[in-house]
C-alpha positions as a LaTeX table, in Angstrom:
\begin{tabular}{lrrr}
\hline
Residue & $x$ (\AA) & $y$ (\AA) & $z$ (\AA) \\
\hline
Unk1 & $-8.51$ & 65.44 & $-68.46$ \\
Unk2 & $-8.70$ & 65.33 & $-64.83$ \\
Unk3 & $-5.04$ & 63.66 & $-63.18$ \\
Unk4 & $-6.95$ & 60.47 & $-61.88$ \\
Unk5 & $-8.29$ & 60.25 & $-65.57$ \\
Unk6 & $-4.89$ & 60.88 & $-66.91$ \\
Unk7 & $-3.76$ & 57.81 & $-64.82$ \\
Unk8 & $-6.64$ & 55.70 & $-65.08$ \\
Unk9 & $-5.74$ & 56.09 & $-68.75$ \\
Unk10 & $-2.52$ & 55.37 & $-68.53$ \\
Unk11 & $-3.15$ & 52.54 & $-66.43$ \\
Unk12 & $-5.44$ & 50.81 & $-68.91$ \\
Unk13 & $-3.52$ & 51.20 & $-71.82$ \\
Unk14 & $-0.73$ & 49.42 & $-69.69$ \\
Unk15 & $-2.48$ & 47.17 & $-68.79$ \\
Unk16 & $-4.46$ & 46.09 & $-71.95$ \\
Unk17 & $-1.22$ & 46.20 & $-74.24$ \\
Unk18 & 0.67 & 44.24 & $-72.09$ \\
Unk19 & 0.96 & 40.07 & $-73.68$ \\
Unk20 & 1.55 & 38.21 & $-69.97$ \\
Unk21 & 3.27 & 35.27 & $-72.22$ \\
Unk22 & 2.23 & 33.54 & $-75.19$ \\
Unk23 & 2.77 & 29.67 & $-75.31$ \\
Unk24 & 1.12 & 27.47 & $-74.72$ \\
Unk25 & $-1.96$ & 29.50 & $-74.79$ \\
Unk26 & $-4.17$ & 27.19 & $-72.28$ \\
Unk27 & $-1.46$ & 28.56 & $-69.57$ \\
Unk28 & $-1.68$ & 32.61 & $-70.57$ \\
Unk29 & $-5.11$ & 33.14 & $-71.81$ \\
Unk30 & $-7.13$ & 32.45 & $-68.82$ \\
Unk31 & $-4.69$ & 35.66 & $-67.67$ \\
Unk32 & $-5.39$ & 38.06 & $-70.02$ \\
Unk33 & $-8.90$ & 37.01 & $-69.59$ \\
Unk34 & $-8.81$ & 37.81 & $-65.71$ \\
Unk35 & $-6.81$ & 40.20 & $-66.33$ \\
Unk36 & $-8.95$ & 42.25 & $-69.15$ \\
Unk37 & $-12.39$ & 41.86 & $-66.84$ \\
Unk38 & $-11.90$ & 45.03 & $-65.79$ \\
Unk39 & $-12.47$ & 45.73 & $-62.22$ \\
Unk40 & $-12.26$ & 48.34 & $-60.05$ \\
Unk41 & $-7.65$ & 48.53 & $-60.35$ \\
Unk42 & $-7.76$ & 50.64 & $-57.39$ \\
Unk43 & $-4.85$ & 48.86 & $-55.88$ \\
Unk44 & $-2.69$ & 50.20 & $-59.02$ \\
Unk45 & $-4.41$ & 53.44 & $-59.07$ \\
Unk46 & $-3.93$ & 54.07 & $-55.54$ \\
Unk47 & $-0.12$ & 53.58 & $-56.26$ \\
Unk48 & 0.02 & 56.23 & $-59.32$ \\
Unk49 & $-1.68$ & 58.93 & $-56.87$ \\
Unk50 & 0.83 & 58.38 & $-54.27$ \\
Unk51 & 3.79 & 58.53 & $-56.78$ \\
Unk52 & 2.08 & 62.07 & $-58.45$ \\
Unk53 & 2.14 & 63.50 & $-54.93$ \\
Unk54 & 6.02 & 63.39 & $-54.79$ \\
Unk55 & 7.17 & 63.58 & $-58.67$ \\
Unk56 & 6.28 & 64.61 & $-61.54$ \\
Unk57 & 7.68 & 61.81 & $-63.27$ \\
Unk58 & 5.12 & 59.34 & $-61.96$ \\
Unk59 & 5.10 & 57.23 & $-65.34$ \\
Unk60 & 8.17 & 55.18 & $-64.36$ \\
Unk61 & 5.29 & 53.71 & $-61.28$ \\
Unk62 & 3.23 & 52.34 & $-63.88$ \\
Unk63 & 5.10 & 48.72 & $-64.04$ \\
Unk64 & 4.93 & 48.12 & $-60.50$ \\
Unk65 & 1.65 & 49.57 & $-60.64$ \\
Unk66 & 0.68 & 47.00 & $-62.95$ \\
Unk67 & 2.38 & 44.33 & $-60.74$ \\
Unk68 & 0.24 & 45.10 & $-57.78$ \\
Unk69 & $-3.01$ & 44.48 & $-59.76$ \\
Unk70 & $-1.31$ & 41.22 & $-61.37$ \\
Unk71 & $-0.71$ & 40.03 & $-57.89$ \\
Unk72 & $-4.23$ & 41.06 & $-56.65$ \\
Unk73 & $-6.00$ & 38.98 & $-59.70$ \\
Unk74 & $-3.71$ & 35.76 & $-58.53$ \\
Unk75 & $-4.93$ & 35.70 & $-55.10$ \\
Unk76 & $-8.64$ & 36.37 & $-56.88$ \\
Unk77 & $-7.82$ & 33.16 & $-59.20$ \\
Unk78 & $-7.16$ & 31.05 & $-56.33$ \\
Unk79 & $-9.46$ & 32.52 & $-53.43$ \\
Unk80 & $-12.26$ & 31.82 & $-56.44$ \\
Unk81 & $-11.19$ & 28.01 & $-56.44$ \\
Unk82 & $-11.00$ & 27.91 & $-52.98$ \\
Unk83 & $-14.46$ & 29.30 & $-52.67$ \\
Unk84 & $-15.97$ & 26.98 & $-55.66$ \\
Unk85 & $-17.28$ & 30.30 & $-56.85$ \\
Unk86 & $-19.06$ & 30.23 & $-60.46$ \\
Unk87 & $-18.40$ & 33.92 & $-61.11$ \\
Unk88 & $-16.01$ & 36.99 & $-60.75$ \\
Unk89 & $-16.66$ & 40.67 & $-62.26$ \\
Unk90 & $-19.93$ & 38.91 & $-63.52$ \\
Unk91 & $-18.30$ & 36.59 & $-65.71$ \\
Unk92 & $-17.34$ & 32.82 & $-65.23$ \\
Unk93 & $-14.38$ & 32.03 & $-62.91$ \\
Unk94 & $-11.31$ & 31.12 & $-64.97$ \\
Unk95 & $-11.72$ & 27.63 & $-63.11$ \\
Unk96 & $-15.14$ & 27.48 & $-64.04$ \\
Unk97 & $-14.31$ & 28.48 & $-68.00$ \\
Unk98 & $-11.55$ & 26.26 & $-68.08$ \\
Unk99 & $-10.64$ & 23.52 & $-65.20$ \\
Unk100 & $-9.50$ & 23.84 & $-62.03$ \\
Unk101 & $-6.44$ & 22.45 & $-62.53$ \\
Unk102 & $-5.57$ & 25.49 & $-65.25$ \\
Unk103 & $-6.91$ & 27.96 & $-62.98$ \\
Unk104 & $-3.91$ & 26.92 & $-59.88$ \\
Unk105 & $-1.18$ & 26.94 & $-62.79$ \\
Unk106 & $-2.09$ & 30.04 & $-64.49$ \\
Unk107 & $-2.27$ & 32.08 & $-61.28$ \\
Unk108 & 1.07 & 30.41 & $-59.87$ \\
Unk109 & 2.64 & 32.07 & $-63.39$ \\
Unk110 & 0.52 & 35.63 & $-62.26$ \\
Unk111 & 2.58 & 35.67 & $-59.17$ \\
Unk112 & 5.85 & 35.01 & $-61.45$ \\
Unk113 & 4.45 & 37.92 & $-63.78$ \\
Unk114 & 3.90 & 40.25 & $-60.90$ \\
Unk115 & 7.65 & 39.81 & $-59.78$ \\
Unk116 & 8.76 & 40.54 & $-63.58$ \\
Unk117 & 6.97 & 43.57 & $-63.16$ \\
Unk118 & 8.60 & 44.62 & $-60.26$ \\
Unk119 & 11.52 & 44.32 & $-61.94$ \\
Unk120 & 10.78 & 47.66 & $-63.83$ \\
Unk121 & 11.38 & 49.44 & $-60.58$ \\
Unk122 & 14.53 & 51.48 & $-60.31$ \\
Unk123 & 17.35 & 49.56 & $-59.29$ \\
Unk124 & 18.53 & 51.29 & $-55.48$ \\
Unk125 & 14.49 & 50.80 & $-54.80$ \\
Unk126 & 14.35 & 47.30 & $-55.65$ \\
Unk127 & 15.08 & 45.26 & $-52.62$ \\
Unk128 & 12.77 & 47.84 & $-50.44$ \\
Unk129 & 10.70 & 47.30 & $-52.69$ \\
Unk130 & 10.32 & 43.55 & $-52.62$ \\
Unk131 & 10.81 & 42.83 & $-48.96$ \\
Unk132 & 7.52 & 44.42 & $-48.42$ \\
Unk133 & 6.40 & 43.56 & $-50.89$ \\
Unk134 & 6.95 & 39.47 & $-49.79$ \\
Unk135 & 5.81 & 40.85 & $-46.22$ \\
Unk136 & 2.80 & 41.87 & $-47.69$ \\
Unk137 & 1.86 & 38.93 & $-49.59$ \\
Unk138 & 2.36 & 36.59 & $-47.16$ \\
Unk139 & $-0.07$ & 38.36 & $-45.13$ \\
Unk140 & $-2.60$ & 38.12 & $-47.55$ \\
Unk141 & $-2.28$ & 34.32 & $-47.76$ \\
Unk142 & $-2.46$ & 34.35 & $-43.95$ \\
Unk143 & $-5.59$ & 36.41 & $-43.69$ \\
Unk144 & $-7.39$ & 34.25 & $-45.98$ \\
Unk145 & $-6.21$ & 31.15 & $-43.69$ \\
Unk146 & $-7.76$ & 32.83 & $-41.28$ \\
Unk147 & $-10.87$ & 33.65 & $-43.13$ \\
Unk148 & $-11.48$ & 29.96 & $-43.62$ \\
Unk149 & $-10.35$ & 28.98 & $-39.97$ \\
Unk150 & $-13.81$ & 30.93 & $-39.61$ \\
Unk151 & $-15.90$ & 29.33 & $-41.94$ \\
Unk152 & $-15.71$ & 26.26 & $-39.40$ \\
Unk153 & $-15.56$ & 28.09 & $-35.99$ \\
Unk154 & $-18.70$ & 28.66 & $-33.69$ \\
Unk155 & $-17.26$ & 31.95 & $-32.02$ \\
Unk156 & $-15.25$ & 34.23 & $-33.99$ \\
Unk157 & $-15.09$ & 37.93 & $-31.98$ \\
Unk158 & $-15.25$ & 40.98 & $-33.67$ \\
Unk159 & $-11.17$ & 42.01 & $-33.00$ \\
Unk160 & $-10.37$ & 38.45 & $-35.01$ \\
Unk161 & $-12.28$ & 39.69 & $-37.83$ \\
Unk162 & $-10.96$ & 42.86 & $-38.70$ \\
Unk163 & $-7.67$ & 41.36 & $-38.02$ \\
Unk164 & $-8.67$ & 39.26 & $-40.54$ \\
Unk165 & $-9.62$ & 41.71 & $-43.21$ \\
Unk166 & $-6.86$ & 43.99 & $-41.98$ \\
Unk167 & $-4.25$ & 40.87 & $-43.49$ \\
Unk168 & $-6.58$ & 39.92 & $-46.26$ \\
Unk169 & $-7.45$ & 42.80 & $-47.96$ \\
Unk170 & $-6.26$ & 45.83 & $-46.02$ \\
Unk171 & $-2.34$ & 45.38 & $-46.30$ \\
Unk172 & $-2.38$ & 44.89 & $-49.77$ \\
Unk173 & $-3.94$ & 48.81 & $-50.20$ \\
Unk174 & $-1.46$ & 49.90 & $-47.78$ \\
Unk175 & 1.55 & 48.86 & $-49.92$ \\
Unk176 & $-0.43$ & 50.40 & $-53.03$ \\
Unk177 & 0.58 & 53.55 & $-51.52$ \\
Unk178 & 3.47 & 52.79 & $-49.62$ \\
Unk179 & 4.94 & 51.34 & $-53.28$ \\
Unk180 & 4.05 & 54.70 & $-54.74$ \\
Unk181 & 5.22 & 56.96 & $-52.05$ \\
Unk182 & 8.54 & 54.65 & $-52.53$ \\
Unk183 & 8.99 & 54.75 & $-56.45$ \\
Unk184 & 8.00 & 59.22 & $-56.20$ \\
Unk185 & 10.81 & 59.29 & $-53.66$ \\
Unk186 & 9.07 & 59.98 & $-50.38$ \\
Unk187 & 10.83 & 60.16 & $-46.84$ \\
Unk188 & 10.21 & 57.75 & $-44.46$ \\
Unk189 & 7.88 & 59.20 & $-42.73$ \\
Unk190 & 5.47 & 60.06 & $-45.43$ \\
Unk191 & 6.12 & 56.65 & $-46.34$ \\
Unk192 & 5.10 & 54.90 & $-42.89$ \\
Unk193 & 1.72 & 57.38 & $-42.79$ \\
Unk194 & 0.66 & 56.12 & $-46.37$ \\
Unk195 & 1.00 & 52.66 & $-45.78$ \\
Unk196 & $-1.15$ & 53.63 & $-42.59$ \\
Unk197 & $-3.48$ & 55.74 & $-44.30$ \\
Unk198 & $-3.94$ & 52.93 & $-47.11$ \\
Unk199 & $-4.51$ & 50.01 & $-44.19$ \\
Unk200 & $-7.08$ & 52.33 & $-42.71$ \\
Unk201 & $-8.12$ & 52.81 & $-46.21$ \\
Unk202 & $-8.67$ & 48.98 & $-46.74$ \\
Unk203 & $-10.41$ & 48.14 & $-43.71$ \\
Unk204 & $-13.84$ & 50.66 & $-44.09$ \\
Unk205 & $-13.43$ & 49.73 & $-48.10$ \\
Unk206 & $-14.26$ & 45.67 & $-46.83$ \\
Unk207 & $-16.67$ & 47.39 & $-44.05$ \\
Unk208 & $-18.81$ & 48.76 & $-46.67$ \\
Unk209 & $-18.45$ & 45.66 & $-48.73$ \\
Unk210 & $-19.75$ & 43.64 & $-45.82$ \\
Unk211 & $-22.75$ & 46.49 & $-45.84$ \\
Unk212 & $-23.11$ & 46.55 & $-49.02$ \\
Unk213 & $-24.19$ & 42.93 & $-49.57$ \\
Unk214 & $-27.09$ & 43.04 & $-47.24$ \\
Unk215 & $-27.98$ & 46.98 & $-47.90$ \\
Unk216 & $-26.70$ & 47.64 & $-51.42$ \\
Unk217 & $-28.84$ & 47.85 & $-54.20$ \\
Unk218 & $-28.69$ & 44.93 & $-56.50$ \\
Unk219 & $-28.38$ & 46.90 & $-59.43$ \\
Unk220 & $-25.58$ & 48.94 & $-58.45$ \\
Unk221 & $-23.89$ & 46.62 & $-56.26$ \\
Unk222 & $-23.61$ & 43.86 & $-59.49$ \\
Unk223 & $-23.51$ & 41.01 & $-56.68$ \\
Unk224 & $-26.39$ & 39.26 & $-55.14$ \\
Unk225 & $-27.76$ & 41.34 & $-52.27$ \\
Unk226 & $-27.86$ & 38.74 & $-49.24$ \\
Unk227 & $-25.09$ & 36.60 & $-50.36$ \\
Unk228 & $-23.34$ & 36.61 & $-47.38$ \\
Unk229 & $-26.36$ & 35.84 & $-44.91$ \\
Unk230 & $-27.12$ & 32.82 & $-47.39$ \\
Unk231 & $-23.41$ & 31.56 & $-47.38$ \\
Unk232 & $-22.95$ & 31.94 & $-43.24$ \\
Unk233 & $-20.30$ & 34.48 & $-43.33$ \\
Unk234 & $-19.08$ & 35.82 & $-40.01$ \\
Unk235 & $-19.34$ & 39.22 & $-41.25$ \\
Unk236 & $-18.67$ & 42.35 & $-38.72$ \\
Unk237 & $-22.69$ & 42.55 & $-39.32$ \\
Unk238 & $-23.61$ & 39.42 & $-38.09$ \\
Unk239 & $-20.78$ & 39.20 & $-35.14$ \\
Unk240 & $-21.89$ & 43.00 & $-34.03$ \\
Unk241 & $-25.41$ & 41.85 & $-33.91$ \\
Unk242 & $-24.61$ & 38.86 & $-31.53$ \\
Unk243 & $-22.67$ & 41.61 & $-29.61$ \\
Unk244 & $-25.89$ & 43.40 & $-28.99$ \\
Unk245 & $-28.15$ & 41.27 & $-29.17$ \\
Unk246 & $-30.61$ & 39.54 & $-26.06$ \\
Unk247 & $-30.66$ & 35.81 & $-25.83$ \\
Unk248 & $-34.25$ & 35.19 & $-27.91$ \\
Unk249 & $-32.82$ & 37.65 & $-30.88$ \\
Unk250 & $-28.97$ & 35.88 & $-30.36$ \\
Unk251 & $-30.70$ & 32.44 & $-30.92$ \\
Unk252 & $-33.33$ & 33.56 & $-33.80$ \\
Unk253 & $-29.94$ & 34.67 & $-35.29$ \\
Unk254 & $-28.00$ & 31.35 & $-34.48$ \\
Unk255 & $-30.50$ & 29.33 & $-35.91$ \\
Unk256 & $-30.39$ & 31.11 & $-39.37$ \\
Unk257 & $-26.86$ & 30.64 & $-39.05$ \\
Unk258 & $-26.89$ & 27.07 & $-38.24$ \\
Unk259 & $-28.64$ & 25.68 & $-41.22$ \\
Unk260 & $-28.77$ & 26.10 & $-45.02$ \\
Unk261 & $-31.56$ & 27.99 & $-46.44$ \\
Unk262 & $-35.21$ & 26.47 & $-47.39$ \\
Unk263 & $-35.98$ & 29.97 & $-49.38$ \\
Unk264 & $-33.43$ & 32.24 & $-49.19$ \\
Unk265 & $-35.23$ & 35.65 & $-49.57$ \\
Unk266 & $-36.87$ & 34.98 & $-46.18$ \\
Unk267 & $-33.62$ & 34.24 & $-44.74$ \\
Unk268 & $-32.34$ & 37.41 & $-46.02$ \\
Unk269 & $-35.53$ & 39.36 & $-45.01$ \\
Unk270 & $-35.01$ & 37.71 & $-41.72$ \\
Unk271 & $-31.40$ & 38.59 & $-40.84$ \\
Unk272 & $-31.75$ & 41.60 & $-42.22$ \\
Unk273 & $-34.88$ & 42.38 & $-39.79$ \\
Unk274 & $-32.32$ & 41.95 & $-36.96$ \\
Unk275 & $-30.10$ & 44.05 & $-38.11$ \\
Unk276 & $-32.55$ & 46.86 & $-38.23$ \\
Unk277 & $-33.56$ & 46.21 & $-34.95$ \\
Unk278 & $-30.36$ & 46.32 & $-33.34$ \\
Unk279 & $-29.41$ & 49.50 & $-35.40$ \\
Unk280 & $-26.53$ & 47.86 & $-37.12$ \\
Unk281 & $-26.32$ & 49.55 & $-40.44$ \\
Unk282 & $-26.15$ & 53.02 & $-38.31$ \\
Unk283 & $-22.88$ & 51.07 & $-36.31$ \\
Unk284 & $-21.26$ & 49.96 & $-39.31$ \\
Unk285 & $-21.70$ & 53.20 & $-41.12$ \\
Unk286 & $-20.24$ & 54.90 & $-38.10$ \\
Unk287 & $-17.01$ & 52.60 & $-38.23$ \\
Unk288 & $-16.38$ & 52.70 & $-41.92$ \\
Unk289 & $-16.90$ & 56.46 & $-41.12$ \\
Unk290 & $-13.99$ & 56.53 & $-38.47$ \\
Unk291 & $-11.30$ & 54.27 & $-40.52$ \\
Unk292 & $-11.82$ & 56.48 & $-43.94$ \\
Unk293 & $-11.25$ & 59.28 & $-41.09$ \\
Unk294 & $-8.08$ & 58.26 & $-39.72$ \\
Unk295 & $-6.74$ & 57.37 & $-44.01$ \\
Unk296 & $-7.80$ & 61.14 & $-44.79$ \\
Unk297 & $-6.15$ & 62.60 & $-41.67$ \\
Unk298 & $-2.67$ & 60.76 & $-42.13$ \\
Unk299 & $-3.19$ & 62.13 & $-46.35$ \\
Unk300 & $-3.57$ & 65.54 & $-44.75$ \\
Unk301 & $-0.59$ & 65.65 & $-42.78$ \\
Unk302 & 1.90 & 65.03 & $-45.53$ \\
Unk303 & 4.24 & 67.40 & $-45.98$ \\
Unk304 & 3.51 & 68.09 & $-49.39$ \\
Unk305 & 1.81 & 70.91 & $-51.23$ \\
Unk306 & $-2.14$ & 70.92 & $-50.78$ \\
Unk307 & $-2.69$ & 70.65 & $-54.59$ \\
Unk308 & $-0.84$ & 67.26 & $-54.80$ \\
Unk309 & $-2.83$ & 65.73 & $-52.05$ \\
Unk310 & $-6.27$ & 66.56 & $-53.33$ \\
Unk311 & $-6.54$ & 63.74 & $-55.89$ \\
Unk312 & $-5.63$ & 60.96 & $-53.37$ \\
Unk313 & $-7.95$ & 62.95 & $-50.99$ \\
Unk314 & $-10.71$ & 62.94 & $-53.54$ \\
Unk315 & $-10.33$ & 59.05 & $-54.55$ \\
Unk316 & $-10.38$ & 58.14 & $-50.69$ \\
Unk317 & $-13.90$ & 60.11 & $-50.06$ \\
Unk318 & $-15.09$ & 58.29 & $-53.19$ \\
Unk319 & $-14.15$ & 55.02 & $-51.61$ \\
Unk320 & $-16.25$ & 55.77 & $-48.11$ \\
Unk321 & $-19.33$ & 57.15 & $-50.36$ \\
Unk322 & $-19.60$ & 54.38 & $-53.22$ \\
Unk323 & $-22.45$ & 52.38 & $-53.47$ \\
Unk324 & $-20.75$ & 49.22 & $-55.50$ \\
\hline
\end{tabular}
């Protein structure tokens, strides 16, 4: 087996053996059900290559591996409620399976699970370990503030959005590998150009998700194509086509905007018509481009053997090229 299939193995069978808590089941089983959907634990995984760069002994980073994930399903639980969403993973949302009221407790006992986790960290890294850990959470919670301070604002401009991604989703991949780089026993320095590289990392992996859902194919993708035109999201799409657009094409796209959807593939069909005008899939391409750029040039630069960076190399390009 390949090293990313040795911890993608590993990872699994951690995660998939591991009990979360057992009474009373209403509270733990919508967990393990989350939990066991399986998506795409890059988070984790991106902590186990950063660890394998540095030591060989990169099992001891499978706890706080696991932790990362646990936290990252918790803010899914509660971003889900928050969004009224009906499905996750293509499954129902725990708060849809269950009650809503389930779904807040269960992921307020995820967060307490993730900081168990932790607790499998060697000692002398602990507190290092937490504090940015803590910073990094509350970061999260603040970009998705932000993210619905948008949903009701008329002007959002395109620096306020990737800030916003940058806190929601972005900081959360750069302590992946800033954990990892921590628990293999990394200097500083390497330390500070992970965390960069996996911030970079983060913000052309939501890029292409934002491109994805109008450009993806449905079949791949496993979300429906559009979903963001027919939901009003200020995407980077949508605010870079006001950017460039004239006044008749900025008001044909303010007026699809502005009300909910008679028949939503012509809405789709519609937006998506100005984007190809405007050349915005070629712009957005061109910016995920640059980010994954700047995450694979701080990876290079470690001082560290060639053959150790290759895998984290590797997973990065397969971030910037997925299609799903």
């Amino acid at each position: 087996m390949s090293q990313i299939e040795i911890f993608k193995s590993a990872l699994d069978e951690e995660i998939e053996s591991y009990a979360y808590g057992a009474h009373p089941l209403e509270l733990y089983e919508p967990i393990r059900y989350l939990m066991h959907l399986q998506g795409k634990r890059l988070r984790p995984m991106l902590t186990l290559l950063a660890a394998g760069m540095f030591t060989e002994d990169w099992k001891h980073a499978l706890k706080p591996a696991h932790a990362v994930e646990v936290f990252h399903n918790f803010t899914l639980m509660h971003d889900d409620i928050m969004d009224n969403a009906p499905l996750r993973r293509g499954s129902p949302t725990v708060h849809a399976k269950w009650n809503t009221n389930t779904a807040i407790l269960s992921g307020d006992v995820m967060l307490v699970q993730a900081y168990e986790l932790f607790l499998n960290s060697p000692e002398g890294l602990l507190p290092k370990i937490l504090k940015r850990f803590n910073r990094t959470a509350a970061e999260v919670c603040e970009g998705q503030q932000l993210d619905m301070n948008f949903e009701t604002r008329q002007e959002v401009s395109i620096p306020e959005y990737i800030e916003m991604i940058r806190l929601k989703t972005s900081v959360l991949l750069g302590y992946s590998l800033e954990l990892g780089a921590i628990l293999g026993g990394a200097e500083d320095t390497s330390i500070r150009s992970l965390y960069e590289a996996g911030v970079n990392m983060g913000l052309g992996f939501q890029l292409k998700d934002d491109l994805l859902d109008v450009y993806g194919d449905p079949e791949r993708f496993g979300k429906q194509v559009g979903g963001d035109i027919l939901a009003n999201k200020k995407t980077y799409l949508y605010l870079k086509a006001l950017d460039k657009a004239d006044e008749d094409t900025r008001q044909e796209l303010l007026v699809h905007f502005g009300k909910p959807a008679a028949d939503a593939r012509a809405k789709v069909e519609a937006v998506t018509a100005i984007y190809n005008r405007l050349g915005i899939r070629d712009i957005t391409e061109e910016l995920i481009r640059s980010y994954f750029e700047k995450a694979l040039k701080a990876i290079e630069g470690l001082p560290v053997e060639e053959d150790r960076k290759v895998h984290l190399l590797g997973f990065a390009e397969y971030l910037m090229n997925r299609d799903k």
